[in-house]
C-alpha positions in Angstrom: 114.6 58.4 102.3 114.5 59.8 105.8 118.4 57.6 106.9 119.8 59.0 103.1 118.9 62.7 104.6 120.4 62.0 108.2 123.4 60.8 106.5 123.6 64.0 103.8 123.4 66.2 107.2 126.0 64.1 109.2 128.3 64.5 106.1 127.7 68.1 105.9 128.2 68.2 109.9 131.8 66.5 109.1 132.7 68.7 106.2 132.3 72.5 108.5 135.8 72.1 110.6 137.6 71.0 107.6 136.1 74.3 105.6 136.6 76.6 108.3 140.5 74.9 108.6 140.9 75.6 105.4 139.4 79.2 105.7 141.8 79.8 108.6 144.3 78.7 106.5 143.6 80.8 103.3 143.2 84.2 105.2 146.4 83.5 107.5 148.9 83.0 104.2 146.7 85.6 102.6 147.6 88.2 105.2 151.3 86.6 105.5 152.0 88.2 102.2 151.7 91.7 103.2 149.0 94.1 104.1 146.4 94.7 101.5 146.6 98.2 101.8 150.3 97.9 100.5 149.8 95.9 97.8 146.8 98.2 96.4 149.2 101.3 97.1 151.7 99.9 94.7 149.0 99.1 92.1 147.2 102.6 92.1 150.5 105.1 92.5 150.2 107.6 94.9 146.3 106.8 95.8 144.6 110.0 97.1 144.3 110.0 101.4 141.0 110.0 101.5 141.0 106.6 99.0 143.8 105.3 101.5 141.4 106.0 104.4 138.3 104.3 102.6 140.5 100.7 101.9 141.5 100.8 105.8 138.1 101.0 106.7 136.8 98.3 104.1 139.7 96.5 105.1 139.5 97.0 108.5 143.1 97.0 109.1 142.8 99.6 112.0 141.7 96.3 113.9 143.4 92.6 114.9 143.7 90.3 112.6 141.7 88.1 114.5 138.4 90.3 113.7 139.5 90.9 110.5 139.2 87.1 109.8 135.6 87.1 111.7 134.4 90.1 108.9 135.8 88.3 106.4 133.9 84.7 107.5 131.0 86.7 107.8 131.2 88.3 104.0 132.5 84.7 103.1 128.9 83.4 104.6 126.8 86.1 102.7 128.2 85.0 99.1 130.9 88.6 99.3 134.1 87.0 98.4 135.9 90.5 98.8 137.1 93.2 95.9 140.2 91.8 93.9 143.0 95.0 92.9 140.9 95.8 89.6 138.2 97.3 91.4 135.9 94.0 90.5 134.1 91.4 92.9 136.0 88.7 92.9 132.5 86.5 93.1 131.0 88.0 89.9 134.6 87.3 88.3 134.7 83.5 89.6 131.2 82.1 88.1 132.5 81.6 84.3 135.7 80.3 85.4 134.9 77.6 87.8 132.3 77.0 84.2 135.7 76.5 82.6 136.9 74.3 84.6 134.2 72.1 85.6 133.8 71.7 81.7 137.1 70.1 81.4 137.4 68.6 84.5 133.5 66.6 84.0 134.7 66.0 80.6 138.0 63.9 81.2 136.4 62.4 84.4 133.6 61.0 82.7 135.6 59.6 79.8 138.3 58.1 82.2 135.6 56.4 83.4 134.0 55.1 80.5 137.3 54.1 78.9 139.3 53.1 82.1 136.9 50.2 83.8 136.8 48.1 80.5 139.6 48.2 80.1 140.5 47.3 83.8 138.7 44.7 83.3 139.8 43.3 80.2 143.6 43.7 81.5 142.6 41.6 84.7 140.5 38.9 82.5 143.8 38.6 80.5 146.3 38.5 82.8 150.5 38.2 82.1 149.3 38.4 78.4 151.2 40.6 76.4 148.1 43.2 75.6 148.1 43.4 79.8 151.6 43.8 80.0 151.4 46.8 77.7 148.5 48.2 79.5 150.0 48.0 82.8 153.2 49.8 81.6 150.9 52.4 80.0 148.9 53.2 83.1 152.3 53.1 85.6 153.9 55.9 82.5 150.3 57.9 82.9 150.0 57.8 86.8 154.4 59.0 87.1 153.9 61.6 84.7 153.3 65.0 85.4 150.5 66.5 83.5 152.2 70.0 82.4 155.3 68.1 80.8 152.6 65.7 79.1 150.9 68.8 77.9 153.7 70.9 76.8 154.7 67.6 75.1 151.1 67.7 73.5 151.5 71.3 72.2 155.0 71.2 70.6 154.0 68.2 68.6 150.2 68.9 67.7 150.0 72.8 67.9 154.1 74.0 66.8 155.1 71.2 64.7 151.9 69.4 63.4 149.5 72.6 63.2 147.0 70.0 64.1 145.0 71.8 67.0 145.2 74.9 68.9 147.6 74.7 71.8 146.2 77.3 74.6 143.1 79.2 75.2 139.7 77.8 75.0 138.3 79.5 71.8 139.9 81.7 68.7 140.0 85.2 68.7 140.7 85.9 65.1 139.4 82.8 62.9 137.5 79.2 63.6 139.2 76.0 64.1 137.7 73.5 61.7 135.3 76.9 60.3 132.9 76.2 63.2 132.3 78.0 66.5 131.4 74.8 68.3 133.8 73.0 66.3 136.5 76.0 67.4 135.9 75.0 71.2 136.2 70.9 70.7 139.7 71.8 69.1 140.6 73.5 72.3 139.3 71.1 74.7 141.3 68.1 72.8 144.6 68.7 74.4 143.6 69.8 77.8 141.0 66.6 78.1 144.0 64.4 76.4 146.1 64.8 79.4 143.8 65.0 82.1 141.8 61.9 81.3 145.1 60.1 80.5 145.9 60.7 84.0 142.7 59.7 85.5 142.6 56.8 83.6 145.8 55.1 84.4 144.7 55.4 88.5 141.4 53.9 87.4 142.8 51.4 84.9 145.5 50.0 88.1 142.9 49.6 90.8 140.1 48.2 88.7 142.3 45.4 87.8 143.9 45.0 91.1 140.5 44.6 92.5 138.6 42.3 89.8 141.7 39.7 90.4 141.0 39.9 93.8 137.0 39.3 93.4 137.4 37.0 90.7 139.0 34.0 93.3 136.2 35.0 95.7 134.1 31.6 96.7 130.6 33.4 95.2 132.0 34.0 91.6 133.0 30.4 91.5 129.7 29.7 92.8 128.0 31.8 90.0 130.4 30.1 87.2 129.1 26.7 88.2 125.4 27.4 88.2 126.0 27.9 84.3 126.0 31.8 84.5 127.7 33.1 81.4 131.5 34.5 81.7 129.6 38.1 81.2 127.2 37.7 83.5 129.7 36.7 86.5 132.0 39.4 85.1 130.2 42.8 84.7 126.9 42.2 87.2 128.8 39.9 90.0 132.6 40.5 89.7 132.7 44.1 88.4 130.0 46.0 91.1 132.4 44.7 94.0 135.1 45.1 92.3 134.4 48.7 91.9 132.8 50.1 94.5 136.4 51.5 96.3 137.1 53.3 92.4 134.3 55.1 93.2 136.2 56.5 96.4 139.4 57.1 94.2 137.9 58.9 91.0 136.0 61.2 94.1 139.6 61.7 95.3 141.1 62.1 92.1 138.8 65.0 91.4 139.3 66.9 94.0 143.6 66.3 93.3 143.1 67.1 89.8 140.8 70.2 90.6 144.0 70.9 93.4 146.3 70.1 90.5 144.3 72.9 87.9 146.5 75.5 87.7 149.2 73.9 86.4 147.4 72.4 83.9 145.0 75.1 83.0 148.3 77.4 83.0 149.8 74.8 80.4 146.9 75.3 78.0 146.1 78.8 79.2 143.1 77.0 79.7 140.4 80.5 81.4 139.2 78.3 84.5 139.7 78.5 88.5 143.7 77.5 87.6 145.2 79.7 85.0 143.2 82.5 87.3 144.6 81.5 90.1 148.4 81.4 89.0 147.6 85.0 87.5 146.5 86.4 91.0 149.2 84.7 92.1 151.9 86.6 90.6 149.8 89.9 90.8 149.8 89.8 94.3 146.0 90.3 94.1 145.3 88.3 97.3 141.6 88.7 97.6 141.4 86.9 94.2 143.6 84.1 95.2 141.5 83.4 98.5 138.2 83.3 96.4 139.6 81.1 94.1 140.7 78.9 96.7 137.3 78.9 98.7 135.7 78.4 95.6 138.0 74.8 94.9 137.7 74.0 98.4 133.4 73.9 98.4 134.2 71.8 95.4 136.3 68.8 96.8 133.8 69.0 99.2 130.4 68.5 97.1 132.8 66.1 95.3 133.8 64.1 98.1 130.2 64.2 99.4 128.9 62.8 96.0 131.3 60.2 96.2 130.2 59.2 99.8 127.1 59.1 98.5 127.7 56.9 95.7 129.8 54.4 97.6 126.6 53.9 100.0 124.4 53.1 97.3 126.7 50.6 94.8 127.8 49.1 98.6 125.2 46.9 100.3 127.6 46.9 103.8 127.8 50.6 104.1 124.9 51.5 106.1 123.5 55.1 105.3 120.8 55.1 108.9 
């Protein structure tokens, strides 16, 4: 217990220069697009002086950029992710969209998962067949394709044409999909989840074949086939928990791309998470928005990549956690 804490702490050690990079980063394009004070101006229309005055001083914009950043690290450290142009905190705005998009991101992760090593496996255990050949063109089409032309595709044929499901928004304002609130919100996640664990999945679907060909010629499986282990046993306890150990390290990575990847997605769908948010700070100008959202993202690659760590050192005997 004591080496699984020390190695928490050394990854958390690791994770503080690439967080305050990325803080350095977010508040130097977020002062690149102009002062704040200008951008408020244009959204309130001739502002009183005395309002003017106030935002300079919150803003501290009578000082160096350089100790503006400091003020804003140290708000940034006490939970105060700054005021967005409505007049709101941008952290008490943030809480039910990350929700949103943890919902669908969780969702399609943990059904590319559950769909995507079978099926990996089943591809590699019958491999040049013609069920493998179509599995492996399937995945290549899924891991090329972008996901908002997947999901417009998705919403002209099952929202315009069809009428099937809803094609943006994550419940109905005027009436119930299927007559049930809970049904209402599964109609809405269909699409979204669609495209995003079809992605996912043809990544995970690639490397867990690649890898259970290569661990299937290894000396100990042909050592656990002649002892008279079943096929299943040497597949899914021997082959498959070698074989997938390095996923693990890619479906971490994938989630913090796809989570990168969520405003073009969420924008798709109009899906109300972290995303579509972000893309409509974006063209709002409202700059203290955009760098809450993006802190926000950023701590969560972070825990993701640290769960992933995490996971890798437990399914892999040779990565030592002392």
């Amino acid at each position: 217990m004591a080496s699984l804490i020390r190695y928490i702490i050394r990854r958390l050690l690791f994770m503080i220069p690439v967080f305050l990079g990325v803080a350095i980063l977010t508040y130097g394009v977020g002062n690149a697009a102009g002062s704040p004070l200008n951008l408020i101006r244009v959204g309130l229309r001739n502002p009183n002086p005395a309002v003017l005055e106030a935002l300079t001083h919150y803003y501290h914009l009578d000082q160096p950029v350089w100790q503006r950043f400091l003020y804003w690290l140290w708000d940034l450290m006490h939970g105060n992710l700054g005021v967005s142009i409505s007049g709101r905190p941008v952290a008490s705005q943030i809480g039910p969209w990350a929700l949103s998009t943890l919902e669908l991101q969780v969702l399609a992760l943990i059904l590319s998962i559950v769909i995507g090593i079978p099926v990996g496996v089943y591809s590699s255990k019958h491999q040049y067949s013609k069920m493998d050949y179509a599995i492996t063109t399937t995945a290549i089409f899924g891991y090329s394709m972008p996901t908002f032309w997947l999901g417009i595709m998705l919403v002209i044929i099952f929202s315009f044409n069809l009428g099937l499901l809803p094609g943006s928004g994550a419940v109905s304002v005027s009436y119930y999909w299927w007559g049930n609130p809970l049904l209402d919100q599964i109609a809405h996640l269909i699409l979204p989840t669609l495209v995003l664990t079809y992605v996912n999945l043809a990544t995970i679907v690639r490397l867990v074949r690649a890898n259970m060909l290569e661990v299937m010629r290894q000396d100990y499986i042909l050592a656990a086939r002649a002892s008279g282990l079943s096929e299943r046993t040497v597949t899914y306890r021997y082959a498959l928990r070698n074989a997938v150990s390095p996923v693990v390290t890619i479906i971490g990575l994938g989630f913090g791309a796809a989570l990168g990847g969520a405003p073009a997605l969420e924008t798709t769908f109009s899906w109300p998470g972290l995303g579509y948010a972000f893309t409509q700070a974006a063209l709002t100008l409202d700059i203290p928005l955009v760098q809450g959202i993006t802190i926000v993202i950023t701590l969560m690659v972070l825990v993701a990549i640290l769960i992933t760590d995490l996971t890798y050192a437990l399914l892999d005997p040779r990565v030592t956690i002392g």
